[in-house]
Each structure stands twice: as structure tokens, then as C-alpha cells.
C-alpha positions in Angstrom: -26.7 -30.9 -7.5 -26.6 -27.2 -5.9 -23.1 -25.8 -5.4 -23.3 -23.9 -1.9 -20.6 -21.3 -0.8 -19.1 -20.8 2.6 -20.7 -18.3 3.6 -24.2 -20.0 2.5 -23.2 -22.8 4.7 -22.5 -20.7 8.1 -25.5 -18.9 7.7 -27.7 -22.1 7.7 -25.7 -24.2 10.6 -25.3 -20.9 12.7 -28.6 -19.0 12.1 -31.1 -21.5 10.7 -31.5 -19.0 7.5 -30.5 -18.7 3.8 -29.9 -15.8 1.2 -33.3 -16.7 0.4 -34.3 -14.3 4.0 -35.0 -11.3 2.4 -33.8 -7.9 4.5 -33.4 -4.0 3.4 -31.8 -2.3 0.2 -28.4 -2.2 1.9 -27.5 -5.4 -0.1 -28.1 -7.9 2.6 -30.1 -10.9 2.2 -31.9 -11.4 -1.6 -31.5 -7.8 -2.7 -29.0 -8.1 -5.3 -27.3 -4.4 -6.1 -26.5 -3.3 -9.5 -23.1 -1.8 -9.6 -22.5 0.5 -12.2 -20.4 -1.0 -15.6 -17.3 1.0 -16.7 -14.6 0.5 -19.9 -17.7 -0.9 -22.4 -18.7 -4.1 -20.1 -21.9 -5.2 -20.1 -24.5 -8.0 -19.4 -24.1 -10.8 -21.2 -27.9 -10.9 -21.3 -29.3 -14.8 -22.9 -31.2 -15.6 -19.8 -28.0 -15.2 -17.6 -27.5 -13.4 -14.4 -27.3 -9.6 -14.3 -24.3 -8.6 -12.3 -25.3 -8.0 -9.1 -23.5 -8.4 -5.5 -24.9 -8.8 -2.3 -23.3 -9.2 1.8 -25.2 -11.5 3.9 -25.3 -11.5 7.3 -22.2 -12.9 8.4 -20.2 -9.9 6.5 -19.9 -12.6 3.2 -19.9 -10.5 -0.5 -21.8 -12.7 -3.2 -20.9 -12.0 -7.0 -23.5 -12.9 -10.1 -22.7 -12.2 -13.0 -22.0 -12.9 -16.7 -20.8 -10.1 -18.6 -19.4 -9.2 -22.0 -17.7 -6.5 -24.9 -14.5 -5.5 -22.8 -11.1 -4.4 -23.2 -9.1 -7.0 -21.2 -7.4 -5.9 -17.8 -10.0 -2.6 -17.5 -12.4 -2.3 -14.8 -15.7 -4.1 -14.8 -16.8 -2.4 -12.0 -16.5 -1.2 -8.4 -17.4 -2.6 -5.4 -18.8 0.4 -3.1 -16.8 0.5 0.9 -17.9 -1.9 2.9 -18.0 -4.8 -0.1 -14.9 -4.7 -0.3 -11.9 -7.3 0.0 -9.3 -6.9 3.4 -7.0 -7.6 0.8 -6.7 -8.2 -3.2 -7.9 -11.5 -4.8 -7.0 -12.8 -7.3 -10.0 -15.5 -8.1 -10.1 -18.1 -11.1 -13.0 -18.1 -13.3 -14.4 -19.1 -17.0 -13.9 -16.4 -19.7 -14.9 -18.0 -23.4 -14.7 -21.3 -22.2 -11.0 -21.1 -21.2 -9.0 -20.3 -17.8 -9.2 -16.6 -17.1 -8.0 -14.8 -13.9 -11.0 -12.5 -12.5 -9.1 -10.0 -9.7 -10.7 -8.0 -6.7 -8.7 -5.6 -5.5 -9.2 -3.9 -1.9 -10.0 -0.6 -3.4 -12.9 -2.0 -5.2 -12.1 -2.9 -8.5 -13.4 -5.8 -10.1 -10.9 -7.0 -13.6 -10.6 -9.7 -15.7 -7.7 -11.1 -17.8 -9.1 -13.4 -20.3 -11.5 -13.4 -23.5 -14.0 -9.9 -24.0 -16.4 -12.6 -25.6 -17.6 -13.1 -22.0 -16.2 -13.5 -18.3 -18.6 -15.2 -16.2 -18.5 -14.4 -12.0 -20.8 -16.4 -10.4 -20.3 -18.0 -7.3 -17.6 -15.7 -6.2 -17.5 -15.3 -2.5 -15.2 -13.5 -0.2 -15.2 -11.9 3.6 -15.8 -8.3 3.1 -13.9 -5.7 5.0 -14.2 -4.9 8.3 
């Protein structure tokens, strides 16, 4: 069974469309951008996602992502303005197959407390700034 987010939802009851509606390279609709890795993270690779983020048309950020060889609490990566949180999250998530605590903080930064073996983000969702 699919797993849909909020902002997945809203879009289909309010506007009839899905992620699936492609639109332009400003990260809106299926045009997943590549932020750039920092502090040795990388892809996990194994034919799972590439990180990638996107904001679809109701101002929602999407997160993909499965990544791996970190040094715990760094930065994985930041989210450009505009993708960013009001405020800073703090989001649950799967790091080695245990509990790990994934954080999004409202200057950008994407971090992860848990395993360097991997940290996996999908299905991360939040309203981005205004």
C-alpha cells in the first residue's frame, strides 16, 4: 500500500494534480534537485533514492534520500532559501535499522544523530518558509 504525505493529499483534493505534474527546474513538481553533500556524506547508492528535494505547489518541501559514510551530528546538506523550515525540526527517521533523530534547522541544515552506516530520509515533508 502507497504511503501519501500531506501535502500529496491537498494537492489531489484541492487541485486534481499529483507530484507526478511535472513543472520547471525551480524544484516544483517531479524535478527532484540535488543539493550538494558536505562532511563525507554520500548516496547510499544499491538502487535507492539519490537525495533530492523538491516544493510542490502548495509551498510543501519533499525529501528522498538514503545516504551514507558520515561523521554523526555534521551537516548532510543545505536546503537553499525558500526550502526552508519557518522553524527547526526535529524529525524521526531509520539510521542502521535503529531510532535516529534526522533535524532541519531554519537556516538550512539537514543533520542526523544516529548510525554513519546509513540515514535514510524519505518521506520527509514539511511547509516551507514563507
Amino acid at each position: 500500500m502507497a504511503r501519501w504525505d500531506i501535502g500529496t493529499i491537498m494537492a489531489i483534493l484541492i487541485r486534481g494534480n499529483t507530484l507526478a505534474d511535472s513543472k520547471d527546474s525551480s524544484g516544483l513538481g517531479t524535478n527532484w534537485l540535488d543539493p550538494s553533500f558536505q562532511n563525507g556524506w554520500v548516496n547510499f547508492g544499491s538502487g535507492n533514492p539519490n537525495v533530492g528535494y523538491l516544493k510542490d505547489s502548495l509551498g510543501f518541501v519533499h525529501i528522498q534520500c538514503v545516504v551514507k559514510n558520515c561523521t554523526n551530528g555534521t551537516t548532510i546538506f543545505t536546503l537553499p532559501v525558500g526550502f526552508r523550515p519557518m522553524n527547526n525540526l526535529i524529525i524521526p527517521c531509520v539510521s542502521n535499522g535503529a531510532f535516529a533523530i534526522l533535524q532541519i534547522f531554519s537556516n538550512g541544515s539537514v543533520t542526523c544523530g544516529g548510525s554513519n552506516v546509513y540515514v535514510t530520509m524519505d518521506n520527509i515533508s514539511f511547509k516551507a518558509e514563507q
